[in-house]
mmCIF entry with sequence, helices, sheets and N, C-alpha, C, O atoms, coordinates in Angstrom:
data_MODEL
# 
_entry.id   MODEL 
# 
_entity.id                         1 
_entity.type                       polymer 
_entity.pdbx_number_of_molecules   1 
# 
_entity_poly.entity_id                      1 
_entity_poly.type                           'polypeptide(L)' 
_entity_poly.nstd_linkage                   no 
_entity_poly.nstd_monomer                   no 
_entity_poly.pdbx_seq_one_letter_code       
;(UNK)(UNK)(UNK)(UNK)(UNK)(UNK)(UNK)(UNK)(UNK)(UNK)(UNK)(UNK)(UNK)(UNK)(UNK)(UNK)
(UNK)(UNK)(UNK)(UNK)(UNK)(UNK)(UNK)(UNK)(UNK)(UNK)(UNK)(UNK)(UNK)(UNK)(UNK)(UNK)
(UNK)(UNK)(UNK)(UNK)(UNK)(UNK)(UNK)(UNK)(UNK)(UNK)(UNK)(UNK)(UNK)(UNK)(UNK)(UNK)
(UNK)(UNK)(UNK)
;
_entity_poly.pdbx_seq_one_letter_code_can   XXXXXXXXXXXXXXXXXXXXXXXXXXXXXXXXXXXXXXXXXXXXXXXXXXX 
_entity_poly.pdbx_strand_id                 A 
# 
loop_
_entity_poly_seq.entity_id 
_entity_poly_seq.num 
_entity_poly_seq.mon_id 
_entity_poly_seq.hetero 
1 1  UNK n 
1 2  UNK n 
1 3  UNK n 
1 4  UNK n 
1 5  UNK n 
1 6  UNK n 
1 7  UNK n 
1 8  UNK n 
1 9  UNK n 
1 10 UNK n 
1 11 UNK n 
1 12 UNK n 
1 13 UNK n 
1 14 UNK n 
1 15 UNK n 
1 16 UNK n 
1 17 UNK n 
1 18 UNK n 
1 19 UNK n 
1 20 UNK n 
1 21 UNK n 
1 22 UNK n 
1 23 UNK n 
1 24 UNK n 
1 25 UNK n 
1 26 UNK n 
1 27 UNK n 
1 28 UNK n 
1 29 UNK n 
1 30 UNK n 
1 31 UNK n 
1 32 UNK n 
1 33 UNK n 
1 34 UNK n 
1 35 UNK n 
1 36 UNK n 
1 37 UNK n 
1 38 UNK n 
1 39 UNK n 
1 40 UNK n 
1 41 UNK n 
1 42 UNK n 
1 43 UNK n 
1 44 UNK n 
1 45 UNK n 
1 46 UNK n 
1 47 UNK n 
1 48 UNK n 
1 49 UNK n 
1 50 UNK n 
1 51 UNK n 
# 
_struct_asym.id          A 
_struct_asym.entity_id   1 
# 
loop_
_struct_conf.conf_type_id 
_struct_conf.id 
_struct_conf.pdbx_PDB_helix_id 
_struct_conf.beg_label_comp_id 
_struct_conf.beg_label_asym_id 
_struct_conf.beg_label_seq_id 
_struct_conf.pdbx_beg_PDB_ins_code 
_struct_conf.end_label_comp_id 
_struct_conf.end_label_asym_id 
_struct_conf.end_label_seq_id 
_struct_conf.pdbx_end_PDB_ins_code 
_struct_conf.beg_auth_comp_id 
_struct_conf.beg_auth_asym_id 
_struct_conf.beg_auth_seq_id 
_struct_conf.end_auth_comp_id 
_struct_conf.end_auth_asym_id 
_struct_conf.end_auth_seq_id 
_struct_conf.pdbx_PDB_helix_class 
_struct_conf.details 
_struct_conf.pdbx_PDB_helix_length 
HELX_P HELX_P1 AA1 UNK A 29 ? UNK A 31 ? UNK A 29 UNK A 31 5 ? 3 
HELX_P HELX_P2 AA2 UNK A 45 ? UNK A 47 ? UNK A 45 UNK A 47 5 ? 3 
# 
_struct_conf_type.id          HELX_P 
_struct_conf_type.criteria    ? 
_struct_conf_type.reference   ? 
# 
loop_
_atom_site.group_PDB 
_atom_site.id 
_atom_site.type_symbol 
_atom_site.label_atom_id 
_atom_site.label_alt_id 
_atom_site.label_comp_id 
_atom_site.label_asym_id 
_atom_site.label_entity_id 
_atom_site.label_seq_id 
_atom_site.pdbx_PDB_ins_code 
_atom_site.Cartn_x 
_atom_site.Cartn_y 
_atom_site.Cartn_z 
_atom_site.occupancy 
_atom_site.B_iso_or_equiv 
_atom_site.pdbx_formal_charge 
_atom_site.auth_seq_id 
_atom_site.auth_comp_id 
_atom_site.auth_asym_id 
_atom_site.auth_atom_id 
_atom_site.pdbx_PDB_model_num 
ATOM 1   N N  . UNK A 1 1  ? -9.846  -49.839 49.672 1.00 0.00 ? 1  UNK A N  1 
ATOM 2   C CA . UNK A 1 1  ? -11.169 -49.387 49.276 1.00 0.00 ? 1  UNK A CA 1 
ATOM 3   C C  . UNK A 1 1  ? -11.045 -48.073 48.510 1.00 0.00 ? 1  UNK A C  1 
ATOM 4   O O  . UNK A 1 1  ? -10.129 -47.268 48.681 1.00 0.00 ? 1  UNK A O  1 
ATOM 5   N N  . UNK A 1 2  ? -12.308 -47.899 47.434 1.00 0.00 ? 2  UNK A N  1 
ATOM 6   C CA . UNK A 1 2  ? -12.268 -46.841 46.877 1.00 0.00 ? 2  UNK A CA 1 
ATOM 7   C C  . UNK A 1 2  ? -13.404 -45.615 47.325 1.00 0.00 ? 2  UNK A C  1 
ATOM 8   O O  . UNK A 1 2  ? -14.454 -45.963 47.867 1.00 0.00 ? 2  UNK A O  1 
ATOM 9   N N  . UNK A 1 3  ? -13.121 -44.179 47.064 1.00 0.00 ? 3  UNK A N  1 
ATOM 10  C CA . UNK A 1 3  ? -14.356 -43.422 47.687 1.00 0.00 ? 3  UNK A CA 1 
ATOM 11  C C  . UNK A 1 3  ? -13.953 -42.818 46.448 1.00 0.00 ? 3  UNK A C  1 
ATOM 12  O O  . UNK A 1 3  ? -12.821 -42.597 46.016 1.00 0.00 ? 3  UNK A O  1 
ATOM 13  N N  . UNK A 1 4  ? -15.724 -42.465 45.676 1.00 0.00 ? 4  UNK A N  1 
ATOM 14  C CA . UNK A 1 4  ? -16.012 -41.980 44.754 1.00 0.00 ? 4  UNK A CA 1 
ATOM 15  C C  . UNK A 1 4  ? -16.660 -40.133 44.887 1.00 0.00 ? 4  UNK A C  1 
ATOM 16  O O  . UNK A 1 4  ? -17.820 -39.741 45.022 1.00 0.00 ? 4  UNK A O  1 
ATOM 17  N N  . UNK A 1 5  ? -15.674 -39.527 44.806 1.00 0.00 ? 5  UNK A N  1 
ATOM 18  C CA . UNK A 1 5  ? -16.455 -37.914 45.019 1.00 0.00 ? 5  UNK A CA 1 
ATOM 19  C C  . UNK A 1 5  ? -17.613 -38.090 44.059 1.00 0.00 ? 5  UNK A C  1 
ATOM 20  O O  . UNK A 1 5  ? -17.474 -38.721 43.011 1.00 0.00 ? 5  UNK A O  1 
ATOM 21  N N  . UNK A 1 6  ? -18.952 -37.433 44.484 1.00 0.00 ? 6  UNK A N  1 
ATOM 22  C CA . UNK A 1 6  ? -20.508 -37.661 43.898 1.00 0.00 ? 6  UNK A CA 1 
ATOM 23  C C  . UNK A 1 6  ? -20.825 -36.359 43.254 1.00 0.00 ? 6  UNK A C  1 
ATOM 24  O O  . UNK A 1 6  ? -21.644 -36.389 42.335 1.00 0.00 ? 6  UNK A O  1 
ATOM 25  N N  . UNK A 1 7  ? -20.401 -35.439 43.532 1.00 0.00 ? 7  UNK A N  1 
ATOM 26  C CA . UNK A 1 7  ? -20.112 -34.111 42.786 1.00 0.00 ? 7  UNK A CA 1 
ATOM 27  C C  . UNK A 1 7  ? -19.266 -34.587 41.302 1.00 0.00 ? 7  UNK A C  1 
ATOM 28  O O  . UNK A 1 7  ? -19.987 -34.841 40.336 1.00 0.00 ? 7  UNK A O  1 
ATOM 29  N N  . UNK A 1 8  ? -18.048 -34.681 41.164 1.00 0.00 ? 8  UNK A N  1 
ATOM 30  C CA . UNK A 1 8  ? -16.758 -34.397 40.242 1.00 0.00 ? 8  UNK A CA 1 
ATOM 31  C C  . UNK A 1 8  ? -16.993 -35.535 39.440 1.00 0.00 ? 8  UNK A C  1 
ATOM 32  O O  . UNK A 1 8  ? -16.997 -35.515 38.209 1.00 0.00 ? 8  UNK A O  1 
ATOM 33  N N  . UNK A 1 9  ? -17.299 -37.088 40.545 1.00 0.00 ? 9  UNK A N  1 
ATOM 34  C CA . UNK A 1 9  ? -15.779 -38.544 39.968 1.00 0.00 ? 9  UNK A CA 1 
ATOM 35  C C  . UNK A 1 9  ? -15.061 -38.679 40.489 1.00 0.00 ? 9  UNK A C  1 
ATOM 36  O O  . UNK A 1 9  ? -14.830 -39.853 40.777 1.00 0.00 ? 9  UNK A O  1 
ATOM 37  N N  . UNK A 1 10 ? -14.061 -37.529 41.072 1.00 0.00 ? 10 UNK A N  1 
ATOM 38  C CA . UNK A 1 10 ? -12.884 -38.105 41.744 1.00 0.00 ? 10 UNK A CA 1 
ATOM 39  C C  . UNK A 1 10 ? -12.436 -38.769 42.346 1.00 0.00 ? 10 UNK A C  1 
ATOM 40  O O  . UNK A 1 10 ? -12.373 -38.268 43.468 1.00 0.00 ? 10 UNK A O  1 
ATOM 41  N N  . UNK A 1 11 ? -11.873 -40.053 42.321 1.00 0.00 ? 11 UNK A N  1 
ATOM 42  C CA . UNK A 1 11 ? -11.871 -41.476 42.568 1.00 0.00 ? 11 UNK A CA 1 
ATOM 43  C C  . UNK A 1 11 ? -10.694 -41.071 43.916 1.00 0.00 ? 11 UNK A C  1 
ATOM 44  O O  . UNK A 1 11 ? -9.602  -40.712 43.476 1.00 0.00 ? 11 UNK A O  1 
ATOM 45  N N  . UNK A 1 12 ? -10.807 -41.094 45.496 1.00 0.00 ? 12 UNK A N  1 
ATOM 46  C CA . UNK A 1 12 ? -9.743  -41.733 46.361 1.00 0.00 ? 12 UNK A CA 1 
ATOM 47  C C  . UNK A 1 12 ? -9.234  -43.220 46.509 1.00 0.00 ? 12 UNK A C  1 
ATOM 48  O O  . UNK A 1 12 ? -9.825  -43.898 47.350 1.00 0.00 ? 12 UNK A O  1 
ATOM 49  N N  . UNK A 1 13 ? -8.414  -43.694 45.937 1.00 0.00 ? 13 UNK A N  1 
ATOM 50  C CA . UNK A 1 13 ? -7.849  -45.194 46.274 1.00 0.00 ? 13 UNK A CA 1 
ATOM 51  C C  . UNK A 1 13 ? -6.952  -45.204 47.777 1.00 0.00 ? 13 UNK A C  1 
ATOM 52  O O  . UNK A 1 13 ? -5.760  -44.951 47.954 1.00 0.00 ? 13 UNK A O  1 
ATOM 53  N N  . UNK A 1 14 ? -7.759  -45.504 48.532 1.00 0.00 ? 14 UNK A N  1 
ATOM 54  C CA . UNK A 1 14 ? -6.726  -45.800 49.911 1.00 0.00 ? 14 UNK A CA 1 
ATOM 55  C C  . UNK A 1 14 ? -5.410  -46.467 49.596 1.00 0.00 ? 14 UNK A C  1 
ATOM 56  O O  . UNK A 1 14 ? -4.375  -46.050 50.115 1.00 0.00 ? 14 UNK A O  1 
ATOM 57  N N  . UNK A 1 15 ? -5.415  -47.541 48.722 1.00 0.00 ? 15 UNK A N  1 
ATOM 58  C CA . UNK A 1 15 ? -3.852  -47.806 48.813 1.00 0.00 ? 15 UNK A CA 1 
ATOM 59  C C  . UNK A 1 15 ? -2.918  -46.748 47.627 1.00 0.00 ? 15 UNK A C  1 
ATOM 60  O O  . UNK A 1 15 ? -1.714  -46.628 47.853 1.00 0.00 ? 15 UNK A O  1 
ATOM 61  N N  . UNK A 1 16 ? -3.411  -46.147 46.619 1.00 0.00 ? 16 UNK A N  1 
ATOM 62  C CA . UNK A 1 16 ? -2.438  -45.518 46.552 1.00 0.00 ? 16 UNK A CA 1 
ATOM 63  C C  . UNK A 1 16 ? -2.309  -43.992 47.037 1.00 0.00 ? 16 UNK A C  1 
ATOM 64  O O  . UNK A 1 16 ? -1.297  -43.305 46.900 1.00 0.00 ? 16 UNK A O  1 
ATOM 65  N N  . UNK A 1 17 ? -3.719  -43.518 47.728 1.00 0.00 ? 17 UNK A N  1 
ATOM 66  C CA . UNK A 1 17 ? -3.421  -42.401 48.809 1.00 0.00 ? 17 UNK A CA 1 
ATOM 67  C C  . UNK A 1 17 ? -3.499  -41.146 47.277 1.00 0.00 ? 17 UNK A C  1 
ATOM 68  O O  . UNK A 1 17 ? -4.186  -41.322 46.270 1.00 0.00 ? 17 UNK A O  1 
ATOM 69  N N  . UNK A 1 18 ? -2.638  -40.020 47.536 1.00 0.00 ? 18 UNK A N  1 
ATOM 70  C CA . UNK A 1 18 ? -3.129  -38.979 46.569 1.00 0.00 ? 18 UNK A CA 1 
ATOM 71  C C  . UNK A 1 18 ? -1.696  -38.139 47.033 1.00 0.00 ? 18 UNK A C  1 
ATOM 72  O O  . UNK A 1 18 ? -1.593  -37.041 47.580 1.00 0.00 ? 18 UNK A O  1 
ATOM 73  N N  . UNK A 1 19 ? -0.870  -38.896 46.686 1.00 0.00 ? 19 UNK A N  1 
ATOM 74  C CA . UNK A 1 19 ? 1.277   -38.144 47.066 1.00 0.00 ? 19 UNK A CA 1 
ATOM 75  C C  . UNK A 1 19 ? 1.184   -36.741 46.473 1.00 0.00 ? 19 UNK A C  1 
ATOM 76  O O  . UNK A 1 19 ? 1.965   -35.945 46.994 1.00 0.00 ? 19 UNK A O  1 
ATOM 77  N N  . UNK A 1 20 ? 0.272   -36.170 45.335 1.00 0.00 ? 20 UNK A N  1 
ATOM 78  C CA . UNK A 1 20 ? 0.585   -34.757 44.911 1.00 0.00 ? 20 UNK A CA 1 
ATOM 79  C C  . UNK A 1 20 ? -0.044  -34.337 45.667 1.00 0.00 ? 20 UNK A C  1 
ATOM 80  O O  . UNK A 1 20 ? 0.276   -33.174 45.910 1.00 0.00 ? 20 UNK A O  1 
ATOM 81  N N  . UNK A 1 21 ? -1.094  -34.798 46.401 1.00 0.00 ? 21 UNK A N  1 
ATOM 82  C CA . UNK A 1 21 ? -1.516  -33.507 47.284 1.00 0.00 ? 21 UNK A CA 1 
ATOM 83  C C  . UNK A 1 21 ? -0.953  -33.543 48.821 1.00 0.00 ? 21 UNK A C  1 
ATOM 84  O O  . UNK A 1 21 ? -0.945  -32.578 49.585 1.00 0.00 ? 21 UNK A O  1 
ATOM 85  N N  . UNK A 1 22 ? -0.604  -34.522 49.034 1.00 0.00 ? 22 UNK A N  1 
ATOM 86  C CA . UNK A 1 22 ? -0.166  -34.678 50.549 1.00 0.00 ? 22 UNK A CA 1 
ATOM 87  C C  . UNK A 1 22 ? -0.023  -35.992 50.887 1.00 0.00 ? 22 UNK A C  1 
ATOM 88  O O  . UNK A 1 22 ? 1.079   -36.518 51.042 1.00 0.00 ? 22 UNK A O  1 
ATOM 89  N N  . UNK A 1 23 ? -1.173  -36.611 51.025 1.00 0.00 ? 23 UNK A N  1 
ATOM 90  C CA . UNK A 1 23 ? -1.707  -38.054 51.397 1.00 0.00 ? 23 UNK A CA 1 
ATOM 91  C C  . UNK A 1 23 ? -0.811  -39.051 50.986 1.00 0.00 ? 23 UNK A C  1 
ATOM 92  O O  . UNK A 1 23 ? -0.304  -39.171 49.871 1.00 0.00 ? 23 UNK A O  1 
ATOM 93  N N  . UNK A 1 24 ? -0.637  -39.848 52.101 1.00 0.00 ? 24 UNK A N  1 
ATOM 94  C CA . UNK A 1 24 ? 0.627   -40.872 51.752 1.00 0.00 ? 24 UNK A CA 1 
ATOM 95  C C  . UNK A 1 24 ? 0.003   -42.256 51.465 1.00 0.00 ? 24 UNK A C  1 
ATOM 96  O O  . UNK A 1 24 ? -0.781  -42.552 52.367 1.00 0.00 ? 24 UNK A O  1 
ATOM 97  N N  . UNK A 1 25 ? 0.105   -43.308 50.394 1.00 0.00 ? 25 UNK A N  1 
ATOM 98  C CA . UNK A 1 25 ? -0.585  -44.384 50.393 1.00 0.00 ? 25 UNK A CA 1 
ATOM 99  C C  . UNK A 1 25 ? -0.674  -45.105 51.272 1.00 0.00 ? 25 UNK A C  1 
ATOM 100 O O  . UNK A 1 25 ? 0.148   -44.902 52.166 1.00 0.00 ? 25 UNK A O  1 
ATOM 101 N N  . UNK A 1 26 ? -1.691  -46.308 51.491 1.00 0.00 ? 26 UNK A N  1 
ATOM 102 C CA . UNK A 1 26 ? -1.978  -46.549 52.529 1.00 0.00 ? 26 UNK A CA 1 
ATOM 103 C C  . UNK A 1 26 ? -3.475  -45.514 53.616 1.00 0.00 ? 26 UNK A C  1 
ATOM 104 O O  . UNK A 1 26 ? -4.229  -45.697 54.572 1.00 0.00 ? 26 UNK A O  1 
ATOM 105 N N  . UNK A 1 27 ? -3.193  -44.677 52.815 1.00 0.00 ? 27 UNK A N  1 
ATOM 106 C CA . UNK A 1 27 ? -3.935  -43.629 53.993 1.00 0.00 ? 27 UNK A CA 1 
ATOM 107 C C  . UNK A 1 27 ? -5.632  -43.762 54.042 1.00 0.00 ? 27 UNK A C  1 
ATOM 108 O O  . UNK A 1 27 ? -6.445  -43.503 53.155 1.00 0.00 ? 27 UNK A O  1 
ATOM 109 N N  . UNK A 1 28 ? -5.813  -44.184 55.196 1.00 0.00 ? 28 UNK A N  1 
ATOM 110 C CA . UNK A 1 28 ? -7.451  -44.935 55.075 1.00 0.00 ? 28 UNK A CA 1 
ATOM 111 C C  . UNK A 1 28 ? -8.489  -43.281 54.975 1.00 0.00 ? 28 UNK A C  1 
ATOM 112 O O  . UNK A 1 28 ? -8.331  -42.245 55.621 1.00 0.00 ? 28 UNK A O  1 
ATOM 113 N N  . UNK A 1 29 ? -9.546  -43.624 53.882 1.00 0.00 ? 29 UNK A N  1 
ATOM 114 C CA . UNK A 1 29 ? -10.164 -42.520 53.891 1.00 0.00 ? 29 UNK A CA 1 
ATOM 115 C C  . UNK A 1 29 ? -10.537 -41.899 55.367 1.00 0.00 ? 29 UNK A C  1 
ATOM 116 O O  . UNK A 1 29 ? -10.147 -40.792 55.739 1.00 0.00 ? 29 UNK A O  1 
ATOM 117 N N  . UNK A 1 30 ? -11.294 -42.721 56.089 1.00 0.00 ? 30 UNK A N  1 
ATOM 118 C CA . UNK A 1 30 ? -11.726 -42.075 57.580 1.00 0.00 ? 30 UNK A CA 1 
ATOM 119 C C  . UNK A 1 30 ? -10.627 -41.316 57.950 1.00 0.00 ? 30 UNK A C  1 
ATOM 120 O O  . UNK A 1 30 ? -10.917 -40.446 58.772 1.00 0.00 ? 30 UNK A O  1 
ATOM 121 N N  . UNK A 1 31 ? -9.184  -41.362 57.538 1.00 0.00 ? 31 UNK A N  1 
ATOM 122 C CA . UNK A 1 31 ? -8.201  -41.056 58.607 1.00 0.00 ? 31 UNK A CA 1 
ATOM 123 C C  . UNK A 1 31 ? -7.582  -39.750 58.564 1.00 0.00 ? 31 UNK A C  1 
ATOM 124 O O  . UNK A 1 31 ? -6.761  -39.266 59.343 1.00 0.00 ? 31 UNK A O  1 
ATOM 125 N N  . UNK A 1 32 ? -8.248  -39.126 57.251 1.00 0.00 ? 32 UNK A N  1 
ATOM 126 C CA . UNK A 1 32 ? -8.062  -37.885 56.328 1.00 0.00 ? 32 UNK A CA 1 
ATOM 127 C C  . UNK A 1 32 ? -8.608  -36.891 57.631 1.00 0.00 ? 32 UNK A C  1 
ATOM 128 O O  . UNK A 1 32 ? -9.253  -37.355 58.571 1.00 0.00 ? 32 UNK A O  1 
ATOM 129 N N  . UNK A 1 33 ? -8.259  -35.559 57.516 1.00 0.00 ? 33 UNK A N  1 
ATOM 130 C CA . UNK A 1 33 ? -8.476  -34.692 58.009 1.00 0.00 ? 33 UNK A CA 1 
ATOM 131 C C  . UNK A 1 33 ? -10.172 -34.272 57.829 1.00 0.00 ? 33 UNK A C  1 
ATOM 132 O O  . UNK A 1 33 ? -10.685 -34.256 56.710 1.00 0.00 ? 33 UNK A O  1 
ATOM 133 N N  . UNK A 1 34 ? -10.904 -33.960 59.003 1.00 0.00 ? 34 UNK A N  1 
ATOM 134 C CA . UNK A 1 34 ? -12.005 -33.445 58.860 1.00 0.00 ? 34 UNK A CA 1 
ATOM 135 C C  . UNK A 1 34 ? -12.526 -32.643 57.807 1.00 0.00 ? 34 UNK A C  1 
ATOM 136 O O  . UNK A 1 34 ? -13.644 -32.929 57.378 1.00 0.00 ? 34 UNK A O  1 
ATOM 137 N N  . UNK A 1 35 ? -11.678 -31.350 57.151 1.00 0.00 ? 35 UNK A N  1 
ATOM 138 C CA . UNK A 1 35 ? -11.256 -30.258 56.249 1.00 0.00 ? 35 UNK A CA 1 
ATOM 139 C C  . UNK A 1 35 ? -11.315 -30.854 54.947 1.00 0.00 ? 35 UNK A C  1 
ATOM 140 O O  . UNK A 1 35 ? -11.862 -30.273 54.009 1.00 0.00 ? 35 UNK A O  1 
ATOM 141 N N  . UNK A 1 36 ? -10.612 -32.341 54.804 1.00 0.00 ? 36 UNK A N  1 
ATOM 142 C CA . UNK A 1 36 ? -10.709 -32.831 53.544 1.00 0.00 ? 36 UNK A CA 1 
ATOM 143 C C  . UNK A 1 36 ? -11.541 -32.319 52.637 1.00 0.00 ? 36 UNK A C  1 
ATOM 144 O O  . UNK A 1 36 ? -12.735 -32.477 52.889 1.00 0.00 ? 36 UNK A O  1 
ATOM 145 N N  . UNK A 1 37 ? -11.176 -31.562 51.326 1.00 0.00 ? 37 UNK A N  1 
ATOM 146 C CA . UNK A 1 37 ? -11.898 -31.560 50.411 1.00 0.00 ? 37 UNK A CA 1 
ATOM 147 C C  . UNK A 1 37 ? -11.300 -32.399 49.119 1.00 0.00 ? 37 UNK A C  1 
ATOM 148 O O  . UNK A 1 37 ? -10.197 -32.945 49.087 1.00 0.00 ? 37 UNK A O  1 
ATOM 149 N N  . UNK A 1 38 ? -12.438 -32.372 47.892 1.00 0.00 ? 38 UNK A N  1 
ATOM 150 C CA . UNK A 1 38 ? -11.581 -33.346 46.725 1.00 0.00 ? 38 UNK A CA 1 
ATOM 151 C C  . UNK A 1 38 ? -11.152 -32.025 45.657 1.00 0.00 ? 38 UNK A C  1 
ATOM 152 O O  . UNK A 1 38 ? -11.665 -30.936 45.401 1.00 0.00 ? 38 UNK A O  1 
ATOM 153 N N  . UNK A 1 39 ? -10.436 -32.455 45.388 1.00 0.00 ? 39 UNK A N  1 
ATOM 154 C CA . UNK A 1 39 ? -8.676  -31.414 44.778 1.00 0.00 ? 39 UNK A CA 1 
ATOM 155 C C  . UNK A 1 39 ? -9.415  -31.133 43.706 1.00 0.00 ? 39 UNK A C  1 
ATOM 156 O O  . UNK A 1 39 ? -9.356  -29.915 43.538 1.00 0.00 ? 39 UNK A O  1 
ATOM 157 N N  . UNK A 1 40 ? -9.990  -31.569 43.004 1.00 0.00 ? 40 UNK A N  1 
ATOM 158 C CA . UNK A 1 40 ? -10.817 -31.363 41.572 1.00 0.00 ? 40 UNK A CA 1 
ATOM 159 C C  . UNK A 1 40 ? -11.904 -30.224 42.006 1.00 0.00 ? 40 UNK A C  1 
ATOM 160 O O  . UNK A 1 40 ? -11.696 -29.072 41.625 1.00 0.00 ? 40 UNK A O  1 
ATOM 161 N N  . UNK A 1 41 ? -13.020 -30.507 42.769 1.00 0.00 ? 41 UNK A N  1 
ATOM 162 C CA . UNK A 1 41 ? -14.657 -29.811 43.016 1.00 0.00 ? 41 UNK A CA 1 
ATOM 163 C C  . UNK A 1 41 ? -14.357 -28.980 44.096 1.00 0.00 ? 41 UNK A C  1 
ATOM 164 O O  . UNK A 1 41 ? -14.581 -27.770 44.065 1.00 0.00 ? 41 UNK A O  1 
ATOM 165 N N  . UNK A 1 42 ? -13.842 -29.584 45.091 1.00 0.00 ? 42 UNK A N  1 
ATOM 166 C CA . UNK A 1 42 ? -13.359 -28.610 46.559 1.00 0.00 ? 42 UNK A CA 1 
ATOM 167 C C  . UNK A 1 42 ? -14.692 -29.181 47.403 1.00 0.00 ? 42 UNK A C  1 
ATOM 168 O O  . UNK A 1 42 ? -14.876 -28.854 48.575 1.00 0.00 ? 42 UNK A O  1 
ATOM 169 N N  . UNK A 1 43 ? -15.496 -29.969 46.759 1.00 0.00 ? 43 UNK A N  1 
ATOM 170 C CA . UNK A 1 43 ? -16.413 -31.010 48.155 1.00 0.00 ? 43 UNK A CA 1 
ATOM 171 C C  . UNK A 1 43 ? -16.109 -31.339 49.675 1.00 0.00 ? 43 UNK A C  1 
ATOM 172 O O  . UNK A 1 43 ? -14.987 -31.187 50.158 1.00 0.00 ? 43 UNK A O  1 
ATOM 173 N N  . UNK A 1 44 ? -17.107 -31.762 50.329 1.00 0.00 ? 44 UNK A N  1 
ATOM 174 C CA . UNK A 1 44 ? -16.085 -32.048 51.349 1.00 0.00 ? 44 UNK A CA 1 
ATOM 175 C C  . UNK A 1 44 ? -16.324 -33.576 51.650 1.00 0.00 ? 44 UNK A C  1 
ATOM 176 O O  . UNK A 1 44 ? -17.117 -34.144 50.899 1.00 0.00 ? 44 UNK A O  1 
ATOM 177 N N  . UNK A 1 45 ? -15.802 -34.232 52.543 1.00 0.00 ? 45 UNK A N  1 
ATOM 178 C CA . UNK A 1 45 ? -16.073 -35.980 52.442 1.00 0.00 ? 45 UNK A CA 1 
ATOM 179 C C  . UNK A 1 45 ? -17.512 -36.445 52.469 1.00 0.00 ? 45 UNK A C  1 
ATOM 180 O O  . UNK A 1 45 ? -17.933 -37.471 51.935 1.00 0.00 ? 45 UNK A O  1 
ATOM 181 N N  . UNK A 1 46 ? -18.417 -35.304 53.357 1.00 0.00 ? 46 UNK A N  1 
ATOM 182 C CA . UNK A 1 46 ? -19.407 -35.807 52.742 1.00 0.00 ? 46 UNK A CA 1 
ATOM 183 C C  . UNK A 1 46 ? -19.768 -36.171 51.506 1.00 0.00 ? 46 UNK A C  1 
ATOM 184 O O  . UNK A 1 46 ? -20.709 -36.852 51.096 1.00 0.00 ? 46 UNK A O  1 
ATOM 185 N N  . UNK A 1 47 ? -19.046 -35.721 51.069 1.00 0.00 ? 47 UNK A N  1 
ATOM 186 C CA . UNK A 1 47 ? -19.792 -35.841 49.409 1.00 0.00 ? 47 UNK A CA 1 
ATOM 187 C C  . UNK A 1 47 ? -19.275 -36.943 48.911 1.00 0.00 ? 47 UNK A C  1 
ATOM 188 O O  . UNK A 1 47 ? -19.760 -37.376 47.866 1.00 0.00 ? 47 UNK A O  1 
ATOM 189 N N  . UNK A 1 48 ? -18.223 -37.613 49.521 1.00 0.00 ? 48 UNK A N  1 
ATOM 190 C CA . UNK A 1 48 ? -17.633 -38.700 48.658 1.00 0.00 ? 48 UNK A CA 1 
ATOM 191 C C  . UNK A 1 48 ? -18.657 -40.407 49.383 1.00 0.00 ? 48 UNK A C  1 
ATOM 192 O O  . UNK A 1 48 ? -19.182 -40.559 50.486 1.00 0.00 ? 48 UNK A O  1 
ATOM 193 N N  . UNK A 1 49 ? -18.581 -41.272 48.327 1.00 0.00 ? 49 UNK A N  1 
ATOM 194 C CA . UNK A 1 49 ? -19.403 -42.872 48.759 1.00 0.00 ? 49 UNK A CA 1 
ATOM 195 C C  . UNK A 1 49 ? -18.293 -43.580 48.367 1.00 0.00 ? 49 UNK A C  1 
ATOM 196 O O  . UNK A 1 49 ? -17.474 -43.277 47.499 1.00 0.00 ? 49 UNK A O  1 
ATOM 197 N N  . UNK A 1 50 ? -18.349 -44.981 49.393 1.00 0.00 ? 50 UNK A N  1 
ATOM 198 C CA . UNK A 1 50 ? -17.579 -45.687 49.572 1.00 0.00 ? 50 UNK A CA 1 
ATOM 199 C C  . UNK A 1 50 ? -17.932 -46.612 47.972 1.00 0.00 ? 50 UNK A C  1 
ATOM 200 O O  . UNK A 1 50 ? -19.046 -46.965 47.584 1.00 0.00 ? 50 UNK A O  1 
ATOM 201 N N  . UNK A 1 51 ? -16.656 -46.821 47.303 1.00 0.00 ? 51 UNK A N  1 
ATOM 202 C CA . UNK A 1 51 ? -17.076 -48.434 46.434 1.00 0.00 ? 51 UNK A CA 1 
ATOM 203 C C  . UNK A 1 51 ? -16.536 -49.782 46.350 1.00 0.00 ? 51 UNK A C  1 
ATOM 204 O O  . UNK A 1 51 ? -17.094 -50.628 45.651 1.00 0.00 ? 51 UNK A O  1 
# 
């Protein structure tokens, strides 16, 4: 699944995860750290919708 940051764009793809910042593919959005923000805006998951 994809989560779309609603601020930026910034697209999370669970299967390929986000390796420059940490996140290993595979890595299910829910499973992200509370803290999560998106690397682009600095949002926090609230801000991101599932697509």
């Amino acid at each position: 699944m994809k989560y779309i940051c609603e601020a930026c764009g910034w697209e999370y793809d669970e299967e390929l995860g986000d390796p420059e910042n940490g996140i290993a593919p595979g890595t299910k959005f829910e499973d992200l750290p509370d803290d999560f923000e998106c690397p682009v805006c600095g949002v926090g998951k609230d801000m991101f919708s599932a697509q």
